[in-house]
DRENPA-3360 file (N, C-alpha, C; in nm, 2 decimals, always signed):
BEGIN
1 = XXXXXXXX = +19.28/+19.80/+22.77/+19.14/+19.83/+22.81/+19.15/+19.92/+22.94 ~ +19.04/+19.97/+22.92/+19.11/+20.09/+23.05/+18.98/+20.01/+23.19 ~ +19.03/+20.03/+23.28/+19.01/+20.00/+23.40/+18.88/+20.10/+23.43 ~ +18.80/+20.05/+23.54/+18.68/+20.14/+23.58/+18.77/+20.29/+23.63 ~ +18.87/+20.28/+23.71/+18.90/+20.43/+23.81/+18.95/+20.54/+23.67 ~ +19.03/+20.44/+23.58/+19.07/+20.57/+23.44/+18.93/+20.58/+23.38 ~ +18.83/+20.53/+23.35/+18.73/+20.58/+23.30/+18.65/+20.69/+23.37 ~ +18.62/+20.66/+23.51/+18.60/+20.79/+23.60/+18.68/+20.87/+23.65;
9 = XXXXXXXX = +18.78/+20.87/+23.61/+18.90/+21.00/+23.63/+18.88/+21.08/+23.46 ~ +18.86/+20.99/+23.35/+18.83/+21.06/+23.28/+18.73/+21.12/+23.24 ~ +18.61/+21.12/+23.26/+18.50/+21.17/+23.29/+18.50/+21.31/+23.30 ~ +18.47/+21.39/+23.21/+18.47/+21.53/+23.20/+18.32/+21.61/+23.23 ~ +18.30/+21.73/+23.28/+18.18/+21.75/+23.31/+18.09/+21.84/+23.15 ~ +17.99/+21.88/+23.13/+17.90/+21.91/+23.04/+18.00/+22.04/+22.98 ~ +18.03/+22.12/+23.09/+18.09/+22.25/+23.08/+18.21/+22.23/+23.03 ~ +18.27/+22.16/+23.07/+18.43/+22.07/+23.06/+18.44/+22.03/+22.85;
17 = XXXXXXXX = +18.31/+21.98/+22.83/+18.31/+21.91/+22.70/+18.27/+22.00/+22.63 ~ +18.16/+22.12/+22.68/+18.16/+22.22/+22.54/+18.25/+22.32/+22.51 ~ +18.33/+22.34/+22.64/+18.43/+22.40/+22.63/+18.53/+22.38/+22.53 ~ +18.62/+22.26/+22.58/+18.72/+22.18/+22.47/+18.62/+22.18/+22.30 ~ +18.52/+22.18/+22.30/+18.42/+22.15/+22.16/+18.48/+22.30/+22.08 ~ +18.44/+22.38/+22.16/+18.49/+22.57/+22.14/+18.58/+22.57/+22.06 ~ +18.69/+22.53/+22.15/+18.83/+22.56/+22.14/+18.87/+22.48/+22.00 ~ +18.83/+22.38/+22.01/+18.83/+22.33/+21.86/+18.82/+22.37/+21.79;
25 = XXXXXXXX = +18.67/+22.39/+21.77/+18.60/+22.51/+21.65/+18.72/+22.65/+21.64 ~ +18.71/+22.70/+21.73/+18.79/+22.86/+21.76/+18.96/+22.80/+21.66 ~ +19.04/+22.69/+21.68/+19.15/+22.68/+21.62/+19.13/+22.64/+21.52 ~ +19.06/+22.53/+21.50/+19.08/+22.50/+21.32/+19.01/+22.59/+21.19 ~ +18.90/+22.68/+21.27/+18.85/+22.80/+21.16/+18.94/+22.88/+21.19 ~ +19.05/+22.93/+21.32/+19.16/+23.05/+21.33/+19.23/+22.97/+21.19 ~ +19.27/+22.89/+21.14/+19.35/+22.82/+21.04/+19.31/+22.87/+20.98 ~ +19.19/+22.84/+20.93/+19.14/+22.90/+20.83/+19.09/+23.02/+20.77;
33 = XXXXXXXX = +19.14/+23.09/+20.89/+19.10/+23.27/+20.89/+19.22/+23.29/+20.78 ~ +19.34/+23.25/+20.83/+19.45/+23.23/+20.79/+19.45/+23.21/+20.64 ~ +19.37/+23.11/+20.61/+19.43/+23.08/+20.49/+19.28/+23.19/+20.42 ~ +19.18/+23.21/+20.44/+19.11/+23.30/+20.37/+19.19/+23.47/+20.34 ~ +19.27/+23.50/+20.45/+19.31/+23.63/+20.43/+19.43/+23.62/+20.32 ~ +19.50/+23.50/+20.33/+19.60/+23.49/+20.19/+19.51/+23.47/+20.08 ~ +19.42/+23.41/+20.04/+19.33/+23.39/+19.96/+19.26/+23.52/+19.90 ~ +19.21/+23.57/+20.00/+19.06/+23.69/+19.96/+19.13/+23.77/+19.87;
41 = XXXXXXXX = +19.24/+23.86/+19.86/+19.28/+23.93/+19.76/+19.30/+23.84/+19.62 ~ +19.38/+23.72/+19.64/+19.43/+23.66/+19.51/+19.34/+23.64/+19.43 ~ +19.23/+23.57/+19.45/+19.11/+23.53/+19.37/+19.05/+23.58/+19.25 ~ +19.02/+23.73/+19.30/+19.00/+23.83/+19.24/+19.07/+23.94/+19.17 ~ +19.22/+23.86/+19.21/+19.33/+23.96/+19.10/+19.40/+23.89/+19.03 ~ +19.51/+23.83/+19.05/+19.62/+23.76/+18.99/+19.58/+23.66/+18.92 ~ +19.50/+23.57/+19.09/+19.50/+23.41/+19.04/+19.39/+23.42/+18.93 ~ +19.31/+23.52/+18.91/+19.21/+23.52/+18.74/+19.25/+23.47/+18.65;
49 = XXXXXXXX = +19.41/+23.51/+18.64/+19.46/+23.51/+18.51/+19.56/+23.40/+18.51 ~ +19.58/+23.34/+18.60/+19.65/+23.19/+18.62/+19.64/+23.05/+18.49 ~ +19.69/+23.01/+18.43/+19.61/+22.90/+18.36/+19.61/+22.79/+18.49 ~ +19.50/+22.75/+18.42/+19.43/+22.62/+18.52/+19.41/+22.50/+18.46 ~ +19.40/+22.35/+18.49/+19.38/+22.24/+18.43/+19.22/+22.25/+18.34 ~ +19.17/+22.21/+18.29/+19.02/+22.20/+18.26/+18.92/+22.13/+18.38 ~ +18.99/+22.05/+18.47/+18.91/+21.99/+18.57/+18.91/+22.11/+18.69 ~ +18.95/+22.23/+18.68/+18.98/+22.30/+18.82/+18.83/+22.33/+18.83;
57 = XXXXXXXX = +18.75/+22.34/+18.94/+18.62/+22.34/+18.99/+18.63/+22.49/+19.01 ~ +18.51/+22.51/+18.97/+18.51/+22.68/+18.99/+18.53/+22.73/+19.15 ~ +18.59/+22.82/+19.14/+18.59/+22.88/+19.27/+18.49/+22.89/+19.43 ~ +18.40/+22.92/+19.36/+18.32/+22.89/+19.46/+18.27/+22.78/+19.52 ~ +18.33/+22.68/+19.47/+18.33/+22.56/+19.52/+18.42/+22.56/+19.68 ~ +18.50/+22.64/+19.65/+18.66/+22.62/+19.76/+18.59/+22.65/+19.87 ~ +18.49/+22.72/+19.94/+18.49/+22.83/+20.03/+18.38/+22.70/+20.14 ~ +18.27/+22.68/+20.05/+18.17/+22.56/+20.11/+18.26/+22.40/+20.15;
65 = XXXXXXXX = +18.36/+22.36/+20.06/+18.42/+22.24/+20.07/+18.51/+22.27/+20.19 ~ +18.61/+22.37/+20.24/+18.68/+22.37/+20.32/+18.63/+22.41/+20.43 ~ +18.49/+22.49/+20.45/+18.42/+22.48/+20.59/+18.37/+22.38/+20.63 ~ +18.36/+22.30/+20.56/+18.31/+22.21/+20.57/+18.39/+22.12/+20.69 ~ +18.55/+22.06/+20.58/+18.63/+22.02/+20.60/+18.68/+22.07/+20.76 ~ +18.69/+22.18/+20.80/+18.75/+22.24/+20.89/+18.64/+22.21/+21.01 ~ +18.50/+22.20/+20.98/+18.41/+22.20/+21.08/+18.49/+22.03/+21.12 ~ +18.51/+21.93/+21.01/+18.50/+21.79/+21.08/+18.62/+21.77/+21.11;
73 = XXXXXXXX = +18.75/+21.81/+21.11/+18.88/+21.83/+21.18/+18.84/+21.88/+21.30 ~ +18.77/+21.98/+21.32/+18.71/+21.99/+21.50/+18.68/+21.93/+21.54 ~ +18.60/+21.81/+21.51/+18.50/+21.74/+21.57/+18.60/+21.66/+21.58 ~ +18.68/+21.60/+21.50/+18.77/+21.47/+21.51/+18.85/+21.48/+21.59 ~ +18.91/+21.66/+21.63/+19.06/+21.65/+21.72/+18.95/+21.70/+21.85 ~ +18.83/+21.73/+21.86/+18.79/+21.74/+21.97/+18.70/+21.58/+22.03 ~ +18.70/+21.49/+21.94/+18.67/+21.34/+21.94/+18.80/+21.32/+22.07 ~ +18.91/+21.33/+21.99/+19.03/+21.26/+22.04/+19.08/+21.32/+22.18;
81 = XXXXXXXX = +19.09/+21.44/+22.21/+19.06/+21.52/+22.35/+19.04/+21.45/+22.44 ~ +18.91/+21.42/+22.42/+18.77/+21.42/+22.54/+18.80/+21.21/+22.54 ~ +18.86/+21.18/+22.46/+18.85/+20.98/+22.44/+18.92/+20.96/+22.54 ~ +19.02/+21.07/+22.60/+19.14/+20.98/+22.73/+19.15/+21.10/+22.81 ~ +19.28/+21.10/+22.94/+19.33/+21.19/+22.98/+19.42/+21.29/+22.89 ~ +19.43/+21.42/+22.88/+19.51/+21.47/+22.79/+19.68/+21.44/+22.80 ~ +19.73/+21.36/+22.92/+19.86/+21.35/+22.91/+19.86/+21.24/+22.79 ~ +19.74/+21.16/+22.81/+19.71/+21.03/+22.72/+19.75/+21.09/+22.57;
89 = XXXXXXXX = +19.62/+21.24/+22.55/+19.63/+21.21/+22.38/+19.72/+21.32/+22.34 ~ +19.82/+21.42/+22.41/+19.90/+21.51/+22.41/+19.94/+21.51/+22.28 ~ +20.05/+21.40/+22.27/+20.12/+21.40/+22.11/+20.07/+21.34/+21.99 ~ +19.93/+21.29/+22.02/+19.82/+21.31/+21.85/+19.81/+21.46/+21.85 ~ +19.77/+21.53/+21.97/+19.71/+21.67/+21.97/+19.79/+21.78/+21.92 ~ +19.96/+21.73/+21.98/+20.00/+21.80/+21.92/+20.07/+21.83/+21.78 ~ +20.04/+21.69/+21.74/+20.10/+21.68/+21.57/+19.98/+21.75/+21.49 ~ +19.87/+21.72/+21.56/+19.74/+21.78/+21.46/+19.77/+21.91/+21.47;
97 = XXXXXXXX = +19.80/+22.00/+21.59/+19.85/+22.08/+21.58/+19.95/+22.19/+21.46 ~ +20.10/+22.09/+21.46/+20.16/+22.09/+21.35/+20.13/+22.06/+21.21 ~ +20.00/+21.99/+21.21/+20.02/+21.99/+21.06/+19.88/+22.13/+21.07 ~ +19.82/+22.14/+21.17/+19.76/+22.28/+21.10/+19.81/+22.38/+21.04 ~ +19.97/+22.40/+21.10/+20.05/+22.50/+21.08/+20.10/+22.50/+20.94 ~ +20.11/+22.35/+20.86/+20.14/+22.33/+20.78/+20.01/+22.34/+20.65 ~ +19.93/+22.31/+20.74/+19.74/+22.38/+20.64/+19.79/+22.53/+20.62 ~ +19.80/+22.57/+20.71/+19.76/+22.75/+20.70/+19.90/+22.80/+20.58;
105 = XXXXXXXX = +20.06/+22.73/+20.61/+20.14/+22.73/+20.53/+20.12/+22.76/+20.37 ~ +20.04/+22.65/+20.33/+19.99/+22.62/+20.20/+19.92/+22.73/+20.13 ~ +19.81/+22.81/+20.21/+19.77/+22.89/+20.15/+19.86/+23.01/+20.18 ~ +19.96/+23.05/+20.24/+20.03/+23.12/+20.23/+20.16/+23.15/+20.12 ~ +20.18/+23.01/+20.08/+20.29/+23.01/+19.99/+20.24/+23.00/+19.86 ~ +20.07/+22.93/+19.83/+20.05/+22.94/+19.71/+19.99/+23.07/+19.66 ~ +19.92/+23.11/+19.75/+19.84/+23.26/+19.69/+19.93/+23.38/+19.77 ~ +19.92/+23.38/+19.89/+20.03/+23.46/+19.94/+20.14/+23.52/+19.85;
113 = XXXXXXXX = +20.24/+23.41/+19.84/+20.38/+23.44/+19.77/+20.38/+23.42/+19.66 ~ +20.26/+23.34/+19.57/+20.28/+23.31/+19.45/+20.33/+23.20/+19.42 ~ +20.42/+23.09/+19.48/+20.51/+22.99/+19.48/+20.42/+22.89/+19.47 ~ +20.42/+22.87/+19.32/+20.32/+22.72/+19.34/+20.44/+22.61/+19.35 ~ +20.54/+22.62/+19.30/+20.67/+22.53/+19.34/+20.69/+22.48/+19.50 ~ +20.74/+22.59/+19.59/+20.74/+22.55/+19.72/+20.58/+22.55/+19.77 ~ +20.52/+22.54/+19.73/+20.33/+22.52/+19.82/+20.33/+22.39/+19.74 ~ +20.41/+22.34/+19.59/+20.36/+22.13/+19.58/+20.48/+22.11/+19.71;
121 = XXXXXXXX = +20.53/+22.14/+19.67/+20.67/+22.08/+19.81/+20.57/+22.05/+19.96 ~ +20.51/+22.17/+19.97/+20.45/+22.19/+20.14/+20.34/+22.07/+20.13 ~ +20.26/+22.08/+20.02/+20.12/+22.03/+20.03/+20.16/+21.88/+20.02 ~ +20.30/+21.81/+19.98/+20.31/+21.66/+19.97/+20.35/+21.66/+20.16 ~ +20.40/+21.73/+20.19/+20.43/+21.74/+20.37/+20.27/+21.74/+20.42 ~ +20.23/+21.82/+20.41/+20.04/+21.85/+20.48/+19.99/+21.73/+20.45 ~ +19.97/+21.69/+20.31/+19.93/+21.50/+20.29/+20.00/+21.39/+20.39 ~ +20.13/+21.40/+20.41/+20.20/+21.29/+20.49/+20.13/+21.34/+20.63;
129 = XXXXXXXX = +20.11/+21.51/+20.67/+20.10/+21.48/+20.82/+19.96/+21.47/+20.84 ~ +19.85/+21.48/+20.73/+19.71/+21.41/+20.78/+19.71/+21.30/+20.78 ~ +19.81/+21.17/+20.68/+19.80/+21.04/+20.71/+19.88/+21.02/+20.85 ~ +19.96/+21.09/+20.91/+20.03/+21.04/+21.07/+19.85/+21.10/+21.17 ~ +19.79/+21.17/+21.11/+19.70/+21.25/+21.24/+19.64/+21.13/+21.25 ~ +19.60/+21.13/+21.10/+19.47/+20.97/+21.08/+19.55/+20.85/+21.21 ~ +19.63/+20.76/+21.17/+19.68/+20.73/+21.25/+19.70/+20.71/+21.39 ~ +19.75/+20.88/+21.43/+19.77/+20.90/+21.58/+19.56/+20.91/+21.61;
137 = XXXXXXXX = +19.48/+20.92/+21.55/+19.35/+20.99/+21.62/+19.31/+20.88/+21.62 ~ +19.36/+20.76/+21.52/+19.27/+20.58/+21.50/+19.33/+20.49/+21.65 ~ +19.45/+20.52/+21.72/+19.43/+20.52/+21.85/+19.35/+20.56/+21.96 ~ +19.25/+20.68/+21.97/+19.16/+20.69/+22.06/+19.08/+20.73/+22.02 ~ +18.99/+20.71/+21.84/+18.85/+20.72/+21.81/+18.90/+20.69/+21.64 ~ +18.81/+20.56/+21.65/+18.83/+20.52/+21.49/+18.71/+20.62/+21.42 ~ +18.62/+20.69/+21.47/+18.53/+20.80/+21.40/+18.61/+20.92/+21.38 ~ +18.69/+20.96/+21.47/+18.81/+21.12/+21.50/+18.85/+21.09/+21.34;
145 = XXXXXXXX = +18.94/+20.95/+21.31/+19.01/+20.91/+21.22/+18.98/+20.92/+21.09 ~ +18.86/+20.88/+21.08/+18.75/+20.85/+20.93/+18.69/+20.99/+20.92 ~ +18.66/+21.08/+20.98/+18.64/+21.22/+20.99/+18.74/+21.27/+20.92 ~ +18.85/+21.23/+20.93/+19.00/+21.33/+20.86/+18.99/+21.22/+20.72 ~ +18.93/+21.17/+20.69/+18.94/+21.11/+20.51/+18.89/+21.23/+20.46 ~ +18.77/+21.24/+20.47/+18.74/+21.32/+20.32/+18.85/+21.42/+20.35 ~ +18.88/+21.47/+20.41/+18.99/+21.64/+20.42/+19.13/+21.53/+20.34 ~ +19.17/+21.47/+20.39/+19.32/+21.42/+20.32/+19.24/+21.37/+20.16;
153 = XXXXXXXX = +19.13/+21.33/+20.11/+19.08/+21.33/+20.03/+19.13/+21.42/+19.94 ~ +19.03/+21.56/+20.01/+19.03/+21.68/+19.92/+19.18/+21.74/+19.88 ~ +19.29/+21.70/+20.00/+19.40/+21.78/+20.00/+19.47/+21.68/+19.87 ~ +19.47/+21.51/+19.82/+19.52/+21.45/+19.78/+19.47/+21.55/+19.61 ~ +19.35/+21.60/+19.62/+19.30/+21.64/+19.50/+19.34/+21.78/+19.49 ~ +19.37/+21.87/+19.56/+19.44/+21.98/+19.56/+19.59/+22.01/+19.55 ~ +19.66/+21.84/+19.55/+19.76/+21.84/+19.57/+19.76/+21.81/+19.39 ~ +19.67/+21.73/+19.35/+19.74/+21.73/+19.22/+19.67/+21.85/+19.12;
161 = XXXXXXXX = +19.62/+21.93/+19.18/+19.57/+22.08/+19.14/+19.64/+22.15/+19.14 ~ +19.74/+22.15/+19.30/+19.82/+22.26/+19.25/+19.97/+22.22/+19.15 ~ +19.94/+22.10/+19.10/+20.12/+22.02/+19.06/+20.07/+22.08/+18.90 ~ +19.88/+22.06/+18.89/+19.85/+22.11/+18.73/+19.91/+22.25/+18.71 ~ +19.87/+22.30/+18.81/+19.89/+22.47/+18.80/+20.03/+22.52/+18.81 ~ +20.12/+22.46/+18.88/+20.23/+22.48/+18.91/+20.32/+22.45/+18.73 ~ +20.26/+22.31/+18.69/+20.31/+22.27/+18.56/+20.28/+22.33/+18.42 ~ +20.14/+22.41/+18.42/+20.09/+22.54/+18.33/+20.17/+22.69/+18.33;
169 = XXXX = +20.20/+22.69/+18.47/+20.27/+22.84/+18.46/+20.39/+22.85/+18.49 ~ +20.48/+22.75/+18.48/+20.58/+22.77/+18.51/+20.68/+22.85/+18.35 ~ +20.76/+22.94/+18.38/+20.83/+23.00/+18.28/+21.02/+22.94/+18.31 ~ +21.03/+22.92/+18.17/+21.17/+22.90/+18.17/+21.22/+22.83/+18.14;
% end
């Protein structure tokens, strides 16, 4: 339980909190700049002609569901920020961190390089490291935490999207 002096040492000011809110926003859509630029060409050339499961959701589905997703990963790693001192939430912050790296990964190796092989390999890693974020963020905001379900949700359902697609076109 935190004592009155850590509660008013943690105390951030208006400027302080929309700031950190920014910086949020500004990293987890930079991810996703990321993964739209491997994306934007593929869509419309290669991946057309991909076979796909009969459940794959049309495309235009992807673009609304992941802004979505990316808006409440802000909110949750900027939840967890602002809940303590930052030496406090450093190593939630910075695994969320790492597994961003491992978000933007995914769309690099599946549309990027074409590798739906190594992108199932990555995306069973990106799944493990949203259930450690969940975790690390359920220590200083059980909302930060429940915010990152639906995204491990969707990733659990893209994970077995890309295992369909990976298992349609594989030659050999």
């Amino acid at each position: 339980m935190k004592t009155e002096t850590t509660a008013i040492r943690n105390q951030r000011s208006p400027k302080v909190l929309v700031a950190g809110f920014v910086v949020s926003i500004v990293v987890c859509y930079g991810v996703a700049a990321i993964g739209g630029v491997a994306t934007a060409g593929a869509v419309d050339s290669w991946y057309r002609d991909v076979v796909k499961p009969a459940w794959n959701p049309p495309n235009w589905v992807f673009g609304p569901v992941w802004s979505f997703l990316y808006f409440t990963m802000a909110v949750s790693s900027w939840l967890v920020w602002k809940s303590d001192r930052f030496s406090a939430t450093r190593p939630a912050l910075a695994w969320f961190g790492f597994h961003l790296v491992l978000n933007a990964a995914w769309s690099l190796l599946f549309f990027g390089m074409k590798r739906f092989d190594l992108a199932m390999i990555e995306v069973v890693l990106l799944w493990c490291s949203i259930a450690i974020s969940v975790g690390w963020f359920y220590r200083f905001s059980k909302l930060a935490a429940a915010l990152l379900i639906p995204y491990w949700l969707w990733v659990t359902f893209a994970s077995c999207l890309n295992y369909a697609i990976w298992s349609l076109n594989r030659t050999g």
